[in-house]
PyMOL Python script that loads the backbone (N, CA, C, O; Angstrom):
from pymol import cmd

cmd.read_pdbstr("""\
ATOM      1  N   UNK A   1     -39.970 -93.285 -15.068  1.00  0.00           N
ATOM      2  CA  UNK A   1     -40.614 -94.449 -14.452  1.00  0.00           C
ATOM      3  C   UNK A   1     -40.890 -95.488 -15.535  1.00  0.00           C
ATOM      4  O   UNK A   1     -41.138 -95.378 -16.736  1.00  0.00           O
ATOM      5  N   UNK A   2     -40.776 -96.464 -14.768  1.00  0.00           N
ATOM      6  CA  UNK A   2     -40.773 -98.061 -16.342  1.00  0.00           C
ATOM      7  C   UNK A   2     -42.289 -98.483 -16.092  1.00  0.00           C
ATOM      8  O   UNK A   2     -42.749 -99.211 -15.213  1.00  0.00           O
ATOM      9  N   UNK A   3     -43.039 -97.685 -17.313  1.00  0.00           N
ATOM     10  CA  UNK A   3     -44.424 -98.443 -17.595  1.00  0.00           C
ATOM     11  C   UNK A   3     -44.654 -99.925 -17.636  1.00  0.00           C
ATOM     12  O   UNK A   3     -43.963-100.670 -18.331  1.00  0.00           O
ATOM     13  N   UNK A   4     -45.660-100.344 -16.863  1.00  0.00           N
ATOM     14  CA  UNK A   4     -45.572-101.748 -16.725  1.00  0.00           C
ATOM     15  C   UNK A   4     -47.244-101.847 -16.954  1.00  0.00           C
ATOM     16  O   UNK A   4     -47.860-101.419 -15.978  1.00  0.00           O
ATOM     17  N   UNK A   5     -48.371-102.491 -18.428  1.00  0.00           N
ATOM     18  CA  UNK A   5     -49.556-102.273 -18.142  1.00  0.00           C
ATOM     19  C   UNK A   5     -49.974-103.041 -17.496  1.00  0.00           C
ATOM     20  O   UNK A   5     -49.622-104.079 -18.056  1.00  0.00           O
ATOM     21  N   UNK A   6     -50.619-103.355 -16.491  1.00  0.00           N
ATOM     22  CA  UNK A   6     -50.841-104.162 -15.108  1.00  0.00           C
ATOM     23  C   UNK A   6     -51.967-103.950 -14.572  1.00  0.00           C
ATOM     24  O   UNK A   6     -52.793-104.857 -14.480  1.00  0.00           O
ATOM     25  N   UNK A   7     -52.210-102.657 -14.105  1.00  0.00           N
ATOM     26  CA  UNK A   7     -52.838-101.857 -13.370  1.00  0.00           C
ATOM     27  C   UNK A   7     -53.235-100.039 -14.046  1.00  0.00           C
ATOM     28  O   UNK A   7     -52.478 -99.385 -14.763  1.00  0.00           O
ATOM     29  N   UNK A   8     -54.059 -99.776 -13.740  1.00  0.00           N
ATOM     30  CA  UNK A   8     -54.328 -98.465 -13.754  1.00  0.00           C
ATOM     31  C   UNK A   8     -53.089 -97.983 -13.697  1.00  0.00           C
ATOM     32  O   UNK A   8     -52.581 -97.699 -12.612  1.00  0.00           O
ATOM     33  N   UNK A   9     -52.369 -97.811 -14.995  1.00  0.00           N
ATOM     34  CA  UNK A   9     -50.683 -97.228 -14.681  1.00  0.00           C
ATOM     35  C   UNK A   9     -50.573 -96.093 -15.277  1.00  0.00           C
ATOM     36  O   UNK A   9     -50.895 -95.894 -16.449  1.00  0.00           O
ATOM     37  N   UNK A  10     -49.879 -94.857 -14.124  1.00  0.00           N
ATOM     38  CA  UNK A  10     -49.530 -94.216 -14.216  1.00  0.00           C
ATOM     39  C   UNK A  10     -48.551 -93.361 -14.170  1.00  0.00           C
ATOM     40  O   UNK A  10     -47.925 -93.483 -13.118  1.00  0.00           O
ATOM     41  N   UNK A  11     -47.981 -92.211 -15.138  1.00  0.00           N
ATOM     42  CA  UNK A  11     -46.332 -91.726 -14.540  1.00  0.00           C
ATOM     43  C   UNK A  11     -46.070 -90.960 -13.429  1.00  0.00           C
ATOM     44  O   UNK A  11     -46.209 -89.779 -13.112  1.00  0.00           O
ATOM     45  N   UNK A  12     -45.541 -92.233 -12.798  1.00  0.00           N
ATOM     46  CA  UNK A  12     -45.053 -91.637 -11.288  1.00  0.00           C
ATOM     47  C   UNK A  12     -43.957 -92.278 -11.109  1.00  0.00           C
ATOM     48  O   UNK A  12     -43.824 -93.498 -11.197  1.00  0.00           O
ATOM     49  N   UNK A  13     -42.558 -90.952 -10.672  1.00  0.00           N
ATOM     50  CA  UNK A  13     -41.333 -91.993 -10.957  1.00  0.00           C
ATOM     51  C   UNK A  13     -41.313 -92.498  -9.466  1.00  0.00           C
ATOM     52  O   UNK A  13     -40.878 -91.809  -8.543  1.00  0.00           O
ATOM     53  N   UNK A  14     -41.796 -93.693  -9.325  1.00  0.00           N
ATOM     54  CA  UNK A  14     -42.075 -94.228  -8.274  1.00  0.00           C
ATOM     55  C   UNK A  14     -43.009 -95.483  -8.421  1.00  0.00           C
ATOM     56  O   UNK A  14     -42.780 -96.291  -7.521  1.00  0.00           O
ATOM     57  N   UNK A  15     -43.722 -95.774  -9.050  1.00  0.00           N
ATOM     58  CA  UNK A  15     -44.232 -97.341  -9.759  1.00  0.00           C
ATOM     59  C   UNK A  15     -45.796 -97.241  -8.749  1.00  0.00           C
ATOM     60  O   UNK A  15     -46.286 -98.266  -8.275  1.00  0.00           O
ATOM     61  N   UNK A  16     -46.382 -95.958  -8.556  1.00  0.00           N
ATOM     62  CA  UNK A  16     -47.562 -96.397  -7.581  1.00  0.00           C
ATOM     63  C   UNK A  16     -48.618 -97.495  -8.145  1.00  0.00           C
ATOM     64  O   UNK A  16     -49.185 -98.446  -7.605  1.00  0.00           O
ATOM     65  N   UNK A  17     -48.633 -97.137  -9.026  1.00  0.00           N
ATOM     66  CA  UNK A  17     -49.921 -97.541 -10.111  1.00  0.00           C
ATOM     67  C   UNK A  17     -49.897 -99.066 -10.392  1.00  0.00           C
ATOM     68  O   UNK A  17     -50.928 -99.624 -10.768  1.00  0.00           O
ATOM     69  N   UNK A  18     -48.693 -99.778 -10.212  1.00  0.00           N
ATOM     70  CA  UNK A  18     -48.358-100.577 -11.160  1.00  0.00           C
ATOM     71  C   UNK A  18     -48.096-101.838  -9.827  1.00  0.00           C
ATOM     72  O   UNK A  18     -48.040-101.479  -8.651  1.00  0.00           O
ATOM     73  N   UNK A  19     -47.933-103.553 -10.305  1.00  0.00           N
ATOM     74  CA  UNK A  19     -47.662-104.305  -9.475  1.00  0.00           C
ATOM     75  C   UNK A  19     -46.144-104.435  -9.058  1.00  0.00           C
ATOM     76  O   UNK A  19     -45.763-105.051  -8.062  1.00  0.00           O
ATOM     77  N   UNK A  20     -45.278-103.729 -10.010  1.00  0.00           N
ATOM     78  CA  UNK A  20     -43.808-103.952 -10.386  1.00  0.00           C
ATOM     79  C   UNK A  20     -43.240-102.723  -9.203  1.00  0.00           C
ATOM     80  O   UNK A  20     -42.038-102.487  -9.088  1.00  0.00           O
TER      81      UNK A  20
END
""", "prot")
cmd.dss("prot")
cmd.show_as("cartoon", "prot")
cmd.util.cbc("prot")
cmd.orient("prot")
């Protein structure tokens, strides 16, 4: 999963965490 810091980001190969 492509870390994006944005949000409370976390590895999920799936982008839950993130705005991207």
């Amino acid at each position: 999963s492509t870390i994006m810091p944005s949000q409370p980001v976390q590895m999920f190969d799936g982008e839950e965490g993130q705005g991207a």
